[in-house]
Backbone as ProteinMPNN parsed JSONL, in Angstrom:
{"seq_chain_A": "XXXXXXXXXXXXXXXXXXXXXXXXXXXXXXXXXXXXXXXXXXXXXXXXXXXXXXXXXXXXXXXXXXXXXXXXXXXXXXXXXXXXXXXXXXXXXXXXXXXXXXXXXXXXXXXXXXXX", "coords_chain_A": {"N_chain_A": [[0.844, -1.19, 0.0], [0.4, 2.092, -0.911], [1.887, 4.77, 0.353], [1.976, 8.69, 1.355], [3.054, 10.36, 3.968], [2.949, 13.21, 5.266], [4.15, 15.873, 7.478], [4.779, 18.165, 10.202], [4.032, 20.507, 9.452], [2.394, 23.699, 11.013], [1.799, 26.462, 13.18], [3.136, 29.382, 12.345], [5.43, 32.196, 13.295], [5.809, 35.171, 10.91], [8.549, 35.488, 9.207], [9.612, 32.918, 10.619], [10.734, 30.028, 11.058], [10.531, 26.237, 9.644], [10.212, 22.972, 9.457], [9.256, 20.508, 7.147], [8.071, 17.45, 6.58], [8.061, 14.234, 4.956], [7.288, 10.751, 4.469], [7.75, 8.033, 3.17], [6.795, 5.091, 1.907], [5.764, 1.558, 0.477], [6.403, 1.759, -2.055], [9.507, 2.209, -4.636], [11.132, 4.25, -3.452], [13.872, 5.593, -4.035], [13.617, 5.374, -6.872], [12.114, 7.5, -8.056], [11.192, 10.985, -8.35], [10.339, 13.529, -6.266], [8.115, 15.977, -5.042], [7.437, 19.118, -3.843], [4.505, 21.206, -3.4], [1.948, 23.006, -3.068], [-1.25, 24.848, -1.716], [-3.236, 27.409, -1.151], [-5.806, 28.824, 0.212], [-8.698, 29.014, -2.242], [-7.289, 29.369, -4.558], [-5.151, 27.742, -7.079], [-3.074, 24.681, -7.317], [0.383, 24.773, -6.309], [3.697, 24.522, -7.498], [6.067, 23.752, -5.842], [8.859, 22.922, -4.453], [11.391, 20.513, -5.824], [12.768, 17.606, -6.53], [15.216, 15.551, -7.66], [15.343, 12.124, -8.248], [17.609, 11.112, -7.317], [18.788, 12.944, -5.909], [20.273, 14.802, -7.088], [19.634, 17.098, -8.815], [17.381, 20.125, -8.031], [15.348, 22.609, -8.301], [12.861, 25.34, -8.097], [10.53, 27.083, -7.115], [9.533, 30.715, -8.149], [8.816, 32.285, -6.296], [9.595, 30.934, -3.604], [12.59, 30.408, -3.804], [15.385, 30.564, -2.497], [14.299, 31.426, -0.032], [13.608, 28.54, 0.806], [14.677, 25.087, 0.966], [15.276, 21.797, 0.044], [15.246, 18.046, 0.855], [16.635, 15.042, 0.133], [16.185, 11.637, 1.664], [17.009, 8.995, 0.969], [17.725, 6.682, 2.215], [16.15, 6.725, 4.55], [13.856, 6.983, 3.108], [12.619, 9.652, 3.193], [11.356, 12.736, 2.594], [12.056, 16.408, 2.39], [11.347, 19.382, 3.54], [12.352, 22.434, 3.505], [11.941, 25.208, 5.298], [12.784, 28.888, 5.12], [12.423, 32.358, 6.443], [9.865, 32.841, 6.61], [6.674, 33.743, 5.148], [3.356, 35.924, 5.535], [1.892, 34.718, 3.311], [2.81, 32.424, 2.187], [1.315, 30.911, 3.52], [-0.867, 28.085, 3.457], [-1.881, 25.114, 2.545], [0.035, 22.174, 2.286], [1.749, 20.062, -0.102], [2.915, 16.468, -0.374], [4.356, 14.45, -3.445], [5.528, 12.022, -5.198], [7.05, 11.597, -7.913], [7.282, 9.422, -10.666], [8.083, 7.874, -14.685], [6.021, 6.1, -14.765], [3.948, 6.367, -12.891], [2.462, 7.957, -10.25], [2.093, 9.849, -6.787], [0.372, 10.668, -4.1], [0.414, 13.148, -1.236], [-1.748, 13.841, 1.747], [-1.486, 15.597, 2.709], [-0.131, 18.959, 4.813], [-0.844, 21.616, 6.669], [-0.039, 24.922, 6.717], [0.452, 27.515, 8.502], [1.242, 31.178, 8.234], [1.144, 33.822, 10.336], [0.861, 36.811, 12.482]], "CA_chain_A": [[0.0, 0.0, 0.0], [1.465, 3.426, -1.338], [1.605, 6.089, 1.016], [2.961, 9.786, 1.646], [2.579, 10.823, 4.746], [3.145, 14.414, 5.686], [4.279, 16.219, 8.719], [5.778, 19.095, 10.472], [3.162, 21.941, 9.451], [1.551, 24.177, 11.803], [1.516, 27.834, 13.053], [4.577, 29.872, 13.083], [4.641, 33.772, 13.047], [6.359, 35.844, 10.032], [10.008, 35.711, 9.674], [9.718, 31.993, 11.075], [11.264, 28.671, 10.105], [9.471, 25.011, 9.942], [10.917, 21.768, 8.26], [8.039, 19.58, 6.657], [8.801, 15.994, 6.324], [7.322, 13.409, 4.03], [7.515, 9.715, 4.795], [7.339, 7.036, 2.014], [6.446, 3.4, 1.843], [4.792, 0.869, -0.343], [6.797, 1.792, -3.319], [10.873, 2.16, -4.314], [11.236, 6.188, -3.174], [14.921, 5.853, -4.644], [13.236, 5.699, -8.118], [10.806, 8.702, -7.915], [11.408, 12.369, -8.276], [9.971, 14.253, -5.579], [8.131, 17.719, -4.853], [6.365, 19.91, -2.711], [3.264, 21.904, -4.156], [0.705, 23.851, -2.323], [-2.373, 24.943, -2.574], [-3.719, 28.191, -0.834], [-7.166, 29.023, 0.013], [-8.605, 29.824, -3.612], [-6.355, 29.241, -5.204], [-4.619, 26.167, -7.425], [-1.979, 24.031, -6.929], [1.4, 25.583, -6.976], [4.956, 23.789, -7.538], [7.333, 24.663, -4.592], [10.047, 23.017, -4.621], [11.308, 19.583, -7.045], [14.197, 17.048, -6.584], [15.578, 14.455, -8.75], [15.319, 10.745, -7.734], [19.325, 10.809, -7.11], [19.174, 14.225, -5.381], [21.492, 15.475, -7.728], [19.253, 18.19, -8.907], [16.687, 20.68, -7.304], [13.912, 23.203, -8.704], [12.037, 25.701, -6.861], [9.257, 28.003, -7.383], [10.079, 31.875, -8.171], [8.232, 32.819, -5.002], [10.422, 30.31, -2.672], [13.742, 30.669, -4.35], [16.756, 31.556, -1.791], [14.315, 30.445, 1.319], [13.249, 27.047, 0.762], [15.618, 23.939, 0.07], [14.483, 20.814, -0.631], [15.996, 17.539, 0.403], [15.981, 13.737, 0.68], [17.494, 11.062, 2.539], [16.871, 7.897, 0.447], [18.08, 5.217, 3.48], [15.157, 7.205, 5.205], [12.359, 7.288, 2.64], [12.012, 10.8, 3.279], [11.88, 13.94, 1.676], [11.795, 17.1, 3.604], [11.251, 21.261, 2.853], [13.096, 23.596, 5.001], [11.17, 26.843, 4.802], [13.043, 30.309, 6.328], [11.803, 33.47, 6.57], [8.161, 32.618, 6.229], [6.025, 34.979, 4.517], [1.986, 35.267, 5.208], [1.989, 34.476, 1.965], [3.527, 31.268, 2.413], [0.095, 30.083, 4.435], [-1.429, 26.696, 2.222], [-1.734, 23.093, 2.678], [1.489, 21.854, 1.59], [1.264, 18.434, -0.241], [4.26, 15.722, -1.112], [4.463, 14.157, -4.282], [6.115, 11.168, -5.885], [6.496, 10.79, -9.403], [7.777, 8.464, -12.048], [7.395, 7.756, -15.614], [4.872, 5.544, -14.61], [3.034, 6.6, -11.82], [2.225, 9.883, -9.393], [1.269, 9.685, -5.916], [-0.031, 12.207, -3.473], [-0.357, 12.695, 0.346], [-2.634, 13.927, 2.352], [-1.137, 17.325, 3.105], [-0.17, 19.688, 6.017], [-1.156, 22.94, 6.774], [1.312, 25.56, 7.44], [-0.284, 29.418, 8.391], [2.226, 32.576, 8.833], [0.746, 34.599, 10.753], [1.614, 36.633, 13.717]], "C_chain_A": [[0.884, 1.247, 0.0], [0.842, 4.26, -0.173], [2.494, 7.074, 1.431], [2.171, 10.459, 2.65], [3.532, 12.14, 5.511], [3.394, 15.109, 7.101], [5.387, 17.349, 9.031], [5.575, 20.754, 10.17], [2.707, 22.581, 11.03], [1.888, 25.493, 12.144], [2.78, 28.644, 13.025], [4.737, 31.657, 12.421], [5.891, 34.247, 11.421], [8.159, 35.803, 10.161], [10.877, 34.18, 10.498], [10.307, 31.137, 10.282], [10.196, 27.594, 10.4], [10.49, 24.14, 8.884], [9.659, 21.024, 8.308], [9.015, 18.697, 6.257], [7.911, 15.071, 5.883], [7.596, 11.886, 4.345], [6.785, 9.049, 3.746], [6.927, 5.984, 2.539], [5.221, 3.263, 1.125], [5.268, 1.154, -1.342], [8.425, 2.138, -3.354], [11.303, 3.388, -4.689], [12.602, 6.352, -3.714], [14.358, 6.289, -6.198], [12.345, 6.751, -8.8], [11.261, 9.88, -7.79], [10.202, 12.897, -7.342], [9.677, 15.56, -5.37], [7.17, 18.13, -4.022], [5.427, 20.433, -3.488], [2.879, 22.436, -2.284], [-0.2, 24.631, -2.379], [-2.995, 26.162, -1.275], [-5.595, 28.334, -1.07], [-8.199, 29.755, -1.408], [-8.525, 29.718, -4.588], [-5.924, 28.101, -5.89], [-3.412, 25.742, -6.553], [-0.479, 24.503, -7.11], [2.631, 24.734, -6.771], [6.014, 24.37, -6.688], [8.429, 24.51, -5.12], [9.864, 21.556, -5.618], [12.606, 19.153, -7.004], [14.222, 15.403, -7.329], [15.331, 13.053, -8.154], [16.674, 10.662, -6.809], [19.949, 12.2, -6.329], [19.998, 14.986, -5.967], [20.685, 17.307, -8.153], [17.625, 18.89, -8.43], [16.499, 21.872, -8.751], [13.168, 23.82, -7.763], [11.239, 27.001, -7.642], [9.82, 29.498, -7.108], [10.011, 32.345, -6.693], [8.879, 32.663, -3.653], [12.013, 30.624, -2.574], [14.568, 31.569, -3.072], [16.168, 31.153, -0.077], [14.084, 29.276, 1.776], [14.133, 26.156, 0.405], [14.647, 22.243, 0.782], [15.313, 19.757, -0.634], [15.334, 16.007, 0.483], [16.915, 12.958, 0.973], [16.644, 9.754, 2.169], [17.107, 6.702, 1.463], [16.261, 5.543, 4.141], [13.69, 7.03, 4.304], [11.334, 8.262, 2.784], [12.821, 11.894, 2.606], [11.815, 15.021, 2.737], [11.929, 18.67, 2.857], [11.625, 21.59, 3.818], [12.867, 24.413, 4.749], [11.77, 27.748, 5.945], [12.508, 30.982, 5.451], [10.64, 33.653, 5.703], [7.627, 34.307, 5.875], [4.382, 34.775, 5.248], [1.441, 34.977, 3.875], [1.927, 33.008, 1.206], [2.269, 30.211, 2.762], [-0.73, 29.46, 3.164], [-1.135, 25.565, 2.913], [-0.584, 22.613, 1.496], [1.521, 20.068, 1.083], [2.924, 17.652, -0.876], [3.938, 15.033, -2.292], [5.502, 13.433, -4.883], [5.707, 10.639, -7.244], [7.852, 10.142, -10.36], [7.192, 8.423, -13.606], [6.008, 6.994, -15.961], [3.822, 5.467, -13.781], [3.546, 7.618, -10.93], [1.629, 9.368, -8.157], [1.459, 10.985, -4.854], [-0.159, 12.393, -2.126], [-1.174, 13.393, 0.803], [-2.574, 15.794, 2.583], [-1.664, 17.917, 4.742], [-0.238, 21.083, 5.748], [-0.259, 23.806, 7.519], [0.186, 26.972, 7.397], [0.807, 30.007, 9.473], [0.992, 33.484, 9.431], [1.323, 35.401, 12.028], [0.204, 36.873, 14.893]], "O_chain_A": [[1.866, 1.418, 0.723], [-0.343, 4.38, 0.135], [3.613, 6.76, 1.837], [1.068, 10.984, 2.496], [4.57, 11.987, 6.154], [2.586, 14.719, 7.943], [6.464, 17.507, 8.456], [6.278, 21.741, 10.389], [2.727, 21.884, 12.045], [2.477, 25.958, 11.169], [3.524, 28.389, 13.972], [4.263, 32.128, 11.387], [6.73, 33.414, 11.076], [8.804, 36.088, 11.17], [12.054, 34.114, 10.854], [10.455, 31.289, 9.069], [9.222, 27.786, 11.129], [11.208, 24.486, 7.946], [9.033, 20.899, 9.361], [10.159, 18.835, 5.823], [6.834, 15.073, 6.479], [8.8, 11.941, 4.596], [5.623, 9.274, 3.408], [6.679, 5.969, 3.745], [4.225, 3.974, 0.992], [4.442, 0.775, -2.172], [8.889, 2.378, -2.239], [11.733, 3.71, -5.796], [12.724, 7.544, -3.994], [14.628, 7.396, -6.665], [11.978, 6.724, -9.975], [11.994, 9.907, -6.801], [9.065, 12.646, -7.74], [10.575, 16.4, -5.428], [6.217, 17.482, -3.589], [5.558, 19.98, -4.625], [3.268, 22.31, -1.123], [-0.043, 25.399, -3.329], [-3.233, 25.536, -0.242], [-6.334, 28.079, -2.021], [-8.349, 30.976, -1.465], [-9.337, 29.873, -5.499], [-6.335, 27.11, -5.287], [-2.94, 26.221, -5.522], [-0.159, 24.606, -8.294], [2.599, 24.133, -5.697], [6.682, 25.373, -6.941], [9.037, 25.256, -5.887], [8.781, 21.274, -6.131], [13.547, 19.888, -7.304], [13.4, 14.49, -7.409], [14.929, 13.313, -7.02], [16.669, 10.162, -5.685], [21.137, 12.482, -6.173], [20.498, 15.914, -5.332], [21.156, 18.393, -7.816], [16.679, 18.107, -8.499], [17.175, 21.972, -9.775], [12.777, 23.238, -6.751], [11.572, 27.626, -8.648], [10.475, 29.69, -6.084], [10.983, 32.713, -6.034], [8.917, 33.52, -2.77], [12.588, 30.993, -1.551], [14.45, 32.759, -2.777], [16.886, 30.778, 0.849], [14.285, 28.924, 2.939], [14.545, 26.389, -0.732], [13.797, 21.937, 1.617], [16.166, 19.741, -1.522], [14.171, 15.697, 0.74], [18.115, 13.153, 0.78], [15.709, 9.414, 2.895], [16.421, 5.701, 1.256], [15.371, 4.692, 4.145], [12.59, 6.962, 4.853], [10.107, 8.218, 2.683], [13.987, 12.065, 2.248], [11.555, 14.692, 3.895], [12.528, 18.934, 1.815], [11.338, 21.163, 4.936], [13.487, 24.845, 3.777], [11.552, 27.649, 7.152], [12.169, 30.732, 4.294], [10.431, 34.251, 4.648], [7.993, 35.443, 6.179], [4.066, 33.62, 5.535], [0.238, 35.159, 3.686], [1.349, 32.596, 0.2], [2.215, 29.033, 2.406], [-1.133, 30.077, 2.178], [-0.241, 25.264, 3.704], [-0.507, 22.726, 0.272], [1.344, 19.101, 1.824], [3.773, 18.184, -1.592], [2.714, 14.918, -2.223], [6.497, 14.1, -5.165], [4.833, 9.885, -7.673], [9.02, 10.484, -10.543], [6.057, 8.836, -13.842], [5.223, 7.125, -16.901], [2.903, 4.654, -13.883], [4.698, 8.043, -10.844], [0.734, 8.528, -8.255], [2.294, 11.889, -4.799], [-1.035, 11.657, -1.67], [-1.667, 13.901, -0.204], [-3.358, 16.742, 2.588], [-2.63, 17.704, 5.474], [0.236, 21.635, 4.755], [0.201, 23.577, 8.637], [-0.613, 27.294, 6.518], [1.149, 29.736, 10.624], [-0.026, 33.707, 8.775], [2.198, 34.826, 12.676], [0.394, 36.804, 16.107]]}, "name": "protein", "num_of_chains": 1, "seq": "XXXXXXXXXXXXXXXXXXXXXXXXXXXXXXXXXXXXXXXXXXXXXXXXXXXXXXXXXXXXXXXXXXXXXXXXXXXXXXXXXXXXXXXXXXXXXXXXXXXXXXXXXXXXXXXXXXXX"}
């Protein structure tokens, strides 16, 4: 059974940090390119951040660029976003994402809100 399970959202004021962490299983997370998205009240789905299967290369959304990095730890079967200097801006349900040429999967998503 595939699953991405999310964690490590929740309230943190302007100017804040947070690490979100993704947890795999049920499929072989070495072979899968990985990304964050998020989806604001409203609003669509937006592409955060984006890392290679082999971590070699990273991708990030204009908006994030310089405070977000984006990593993974393949022994672990996790991916993880390191968000500084939060924006309210920033505030969305943050979702993980594993994809391949042959299949996409999705988790559940955590909710992060800047506010102060």
């Amino acid at each position: 059974q595939v699953q991405l399970v999310e964690s490590g959202g929740g309230l943190v004021q302007p100017g804040g940090s947070l690490r979100l962490s993704c947890a795999a299983s049920g499929f072989t997370f070495s072979s899968y390119a990985m990304s964050w998205y998020r989806q604001a009240p409203g609003k669509g789905r937006e592409l955060v951040a984006f890392i290679h299967s082999s971590g070699s290369t990273t991708t990030y959304g204009d908006s994030v660029k310089g405070r977000f990095t984006i990593s993974r730890d393949n022994a672990k079967n996790t991916v993880y976003l390191h968000m500084n200097s939060l924006k309210p801006e920033d505030t969305a349900v943050y979702y993980c994402n594993a994809q391949s040429s042959w299949a996409a999967y999705w988790g559940q998503g955590t909710q992060v809100t800047v506010s102060s």
